[in-house]
C-alpha positions as CSV (number, residue, x, y, z in Angstrom):
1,X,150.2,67.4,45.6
2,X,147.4,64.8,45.3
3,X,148.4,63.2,48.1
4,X,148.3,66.7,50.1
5,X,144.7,67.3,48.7
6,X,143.4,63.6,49.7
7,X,144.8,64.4,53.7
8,X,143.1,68.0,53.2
9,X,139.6,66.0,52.3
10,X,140.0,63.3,55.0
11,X,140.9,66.1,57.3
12,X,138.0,68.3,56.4
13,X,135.6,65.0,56.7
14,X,137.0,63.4,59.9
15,X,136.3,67.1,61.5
16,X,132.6,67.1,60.2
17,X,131.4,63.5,61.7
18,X,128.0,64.4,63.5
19,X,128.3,65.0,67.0
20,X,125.9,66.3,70.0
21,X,126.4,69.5,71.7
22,X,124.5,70.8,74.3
23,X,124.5,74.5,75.3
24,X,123.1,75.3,78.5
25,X,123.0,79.2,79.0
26,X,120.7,79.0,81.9
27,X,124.3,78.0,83.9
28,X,126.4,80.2,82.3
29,X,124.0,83.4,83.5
30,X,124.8,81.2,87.0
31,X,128.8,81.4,86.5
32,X,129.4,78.3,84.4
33,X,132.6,79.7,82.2
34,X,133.1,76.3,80.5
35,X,131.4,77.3,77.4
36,X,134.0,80.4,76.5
37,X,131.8,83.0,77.4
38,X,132.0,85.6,79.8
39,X,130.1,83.7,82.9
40,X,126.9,86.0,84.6
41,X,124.2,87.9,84.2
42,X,124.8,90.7,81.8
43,X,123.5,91.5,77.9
44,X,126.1,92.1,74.8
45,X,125.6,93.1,71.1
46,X,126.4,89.2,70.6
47,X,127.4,86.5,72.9
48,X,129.6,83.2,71.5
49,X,129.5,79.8,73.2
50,X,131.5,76.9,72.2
51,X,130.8,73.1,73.1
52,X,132.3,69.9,71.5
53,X,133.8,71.8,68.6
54,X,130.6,73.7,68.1
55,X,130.3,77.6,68.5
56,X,126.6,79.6,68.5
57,X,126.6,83.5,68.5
58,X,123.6,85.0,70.4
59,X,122.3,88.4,69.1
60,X,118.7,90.5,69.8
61,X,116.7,92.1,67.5
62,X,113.5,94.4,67.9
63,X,111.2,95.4,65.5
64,X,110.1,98.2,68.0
65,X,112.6,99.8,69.4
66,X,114.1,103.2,67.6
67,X,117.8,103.0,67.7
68,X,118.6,100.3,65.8
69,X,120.7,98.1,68.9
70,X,119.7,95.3,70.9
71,X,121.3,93.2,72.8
72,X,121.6,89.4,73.6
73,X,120.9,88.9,77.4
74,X,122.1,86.0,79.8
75,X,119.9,86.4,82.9
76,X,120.7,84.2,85.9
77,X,118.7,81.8,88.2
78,X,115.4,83.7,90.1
79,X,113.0,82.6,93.1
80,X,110.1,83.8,93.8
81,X,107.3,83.4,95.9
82,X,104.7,82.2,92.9
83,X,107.7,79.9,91.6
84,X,110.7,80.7,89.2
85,X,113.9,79.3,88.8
86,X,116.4,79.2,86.2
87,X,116.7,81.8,83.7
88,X,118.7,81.4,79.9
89,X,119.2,83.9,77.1
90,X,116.6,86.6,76.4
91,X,116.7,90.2,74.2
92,X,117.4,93.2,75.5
93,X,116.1,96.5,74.0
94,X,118.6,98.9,75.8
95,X,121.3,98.2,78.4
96,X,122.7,100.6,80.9
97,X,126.4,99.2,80.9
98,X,125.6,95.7,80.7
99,X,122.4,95.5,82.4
100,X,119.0,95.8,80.8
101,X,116.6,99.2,80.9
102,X,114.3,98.7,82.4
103,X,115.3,95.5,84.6
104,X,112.3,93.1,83.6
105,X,113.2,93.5,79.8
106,X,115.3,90.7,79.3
107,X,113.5,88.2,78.1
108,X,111.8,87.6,74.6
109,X,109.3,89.6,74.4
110,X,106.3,90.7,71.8
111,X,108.3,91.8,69.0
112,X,111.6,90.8,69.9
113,X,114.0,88.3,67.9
114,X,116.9,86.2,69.6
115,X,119.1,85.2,66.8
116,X,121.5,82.5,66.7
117,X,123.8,81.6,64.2
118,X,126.1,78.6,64.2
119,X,129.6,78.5,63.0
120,X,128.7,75.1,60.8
121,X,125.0,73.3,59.6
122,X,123.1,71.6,62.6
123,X,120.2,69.8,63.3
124,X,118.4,71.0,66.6
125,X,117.3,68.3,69.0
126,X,116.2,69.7,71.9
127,X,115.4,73.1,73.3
128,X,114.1,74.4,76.9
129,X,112.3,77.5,77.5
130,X,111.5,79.3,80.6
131,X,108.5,81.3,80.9
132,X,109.3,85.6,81.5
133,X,109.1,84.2,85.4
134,X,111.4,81.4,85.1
135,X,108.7,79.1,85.4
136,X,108.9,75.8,83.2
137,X,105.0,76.3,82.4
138,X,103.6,78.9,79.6
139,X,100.4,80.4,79.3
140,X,97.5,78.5,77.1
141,X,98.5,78.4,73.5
142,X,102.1,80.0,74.2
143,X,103.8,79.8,71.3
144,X,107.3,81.3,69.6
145,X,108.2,82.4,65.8
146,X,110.9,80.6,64.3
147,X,112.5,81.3,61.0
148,X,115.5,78.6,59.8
149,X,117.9,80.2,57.2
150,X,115.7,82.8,55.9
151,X,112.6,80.1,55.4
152,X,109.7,81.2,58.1
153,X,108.3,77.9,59.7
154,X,104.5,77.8,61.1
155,X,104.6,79.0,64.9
156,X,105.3,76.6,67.1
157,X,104.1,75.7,70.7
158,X,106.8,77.0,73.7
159,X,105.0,74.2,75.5
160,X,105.9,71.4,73.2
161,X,107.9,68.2,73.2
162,X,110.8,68.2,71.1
163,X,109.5,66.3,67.9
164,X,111.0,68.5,64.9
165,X,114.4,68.4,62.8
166,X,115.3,72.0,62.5
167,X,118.2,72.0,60.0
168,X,120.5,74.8,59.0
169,X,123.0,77.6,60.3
170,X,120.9,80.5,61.3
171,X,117.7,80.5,63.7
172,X,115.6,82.8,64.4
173,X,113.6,82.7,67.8
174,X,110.7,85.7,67.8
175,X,107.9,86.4,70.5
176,X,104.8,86.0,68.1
177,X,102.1,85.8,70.8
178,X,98.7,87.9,71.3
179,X,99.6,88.8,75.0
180,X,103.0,90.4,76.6
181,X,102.5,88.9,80.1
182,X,104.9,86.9,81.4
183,X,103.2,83.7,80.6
184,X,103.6,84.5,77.0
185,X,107.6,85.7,77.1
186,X,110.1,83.5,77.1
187,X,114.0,82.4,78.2
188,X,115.5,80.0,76.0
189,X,117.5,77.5,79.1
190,X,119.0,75.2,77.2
191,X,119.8,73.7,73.7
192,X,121.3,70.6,72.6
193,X,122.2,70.1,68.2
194,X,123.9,68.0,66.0
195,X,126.2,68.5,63.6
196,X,125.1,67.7,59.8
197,X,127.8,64.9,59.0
198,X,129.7,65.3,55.8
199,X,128.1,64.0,52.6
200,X,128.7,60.1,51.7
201,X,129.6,61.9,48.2
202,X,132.5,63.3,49.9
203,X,133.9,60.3,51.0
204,X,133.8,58.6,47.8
205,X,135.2,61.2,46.3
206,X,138.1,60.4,48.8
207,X,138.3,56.8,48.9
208,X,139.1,57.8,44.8
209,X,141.2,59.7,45.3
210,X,143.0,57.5,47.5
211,X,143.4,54.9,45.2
212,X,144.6,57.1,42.6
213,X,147.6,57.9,45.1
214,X,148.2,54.0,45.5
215,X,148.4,53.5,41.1
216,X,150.5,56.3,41.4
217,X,153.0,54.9,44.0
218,X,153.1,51.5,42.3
219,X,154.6,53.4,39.1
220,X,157.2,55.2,40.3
């Protein structure tokens, strides 16, 4: 039995060793079906993607619409003639099958939340956002609200360099700005986290346990 419990712990540990994924839900909206999700442009009550052992469910929330469901949206690559280009996950208020109502509501707009929760603790190291054009360049002092596991953070710049260390299982992106231009909404492309690698305590706690499995062979 102790023996079966030590394998369990190793097991359980060797499983957790920090690794990178990156999620990039600009291509999936393109056709990209290697992430387990359904590949295009459409919106869903929740949308699951998995890479390197790592799953994130998409979900949208609205503080002002009146019946109570939104929708996560994957909206695919756009040109235009004053720029555009790749899309990502947005929030849809109301879909009509699986396409938002009206058409230019699926992005993140003033008083909508994309949620996304992650099937183990991560540490977010990179994030791109496209603008409600699908341009890489937001309007002056652009800027998102982001709560991490119920604990709201200050808001932070949709312009910015990756330079924080977002930790934990549940994020919350909100649209938090003064203006609902498109300048001021926002995709979100592309994400790459790490997982949180298993305690040291944990190992020790094994490496005991392993040498109480070695007394114990010696005696029989």
């Amino acid at each position: 039995m102790l023996k079966n419990l030590l394998l369990l712990l190793v097991s359980a540990a060797v499983s957790s060793v920090a690794h990178a994924a990156s999620f990039d839900f600009a291509a999936v909206a393109d056709g990209d079906a290697s992430y387990g999700a359904a590949a295009g442009e459409y919106g869903a009550s929740s949308i699951t993607f998995t890479s390197d052992g790592i799953s994130v469910t998409a979900q949208g929330e609205s503080d002002i619409d009146d019946d109570g469901n939104q929708f996560a949206y994957l909206d695919s690559t756009w040109t235009h003639s004053g720029g555009g280009g790749e899309g990502g996950l947005g929030v849809c208020a109301d879909l009509s099958v699986d396409q938002c109502t009206p058409s230019s509501d699926d992005n993140v707009t003033i008083g909508e939340t994309l949620l996304l929760t992650f099937d183990q603790e991560v540490i977010i190291t990179g994030i791109t956002f496209r603008d409600g054009a699908h341009n890489p360049v937001f309007g002056e002092g652009a800027v998102f609200g982001l709560v991490v596991d119920g604990d709201t953070k200050v808001d932070q710049d949709l312009t910015f360099n990756y330079t924080q260390s977002w930790q934990g299982t549940s994020f919350e992106f909100s649209n938090s700005n003064d203006s609902d231009t498109d300048p001021y909404r926002f995709y979100m492309s592309a994400l790459t986290v790490t997982a949180v690698p298993v305690p040291p305590a944990v190992w020790l706690f094994a490496s005991g346990l392993l040498g109480l499995v070695a007394v114990a062979r010696r005696r029989l």
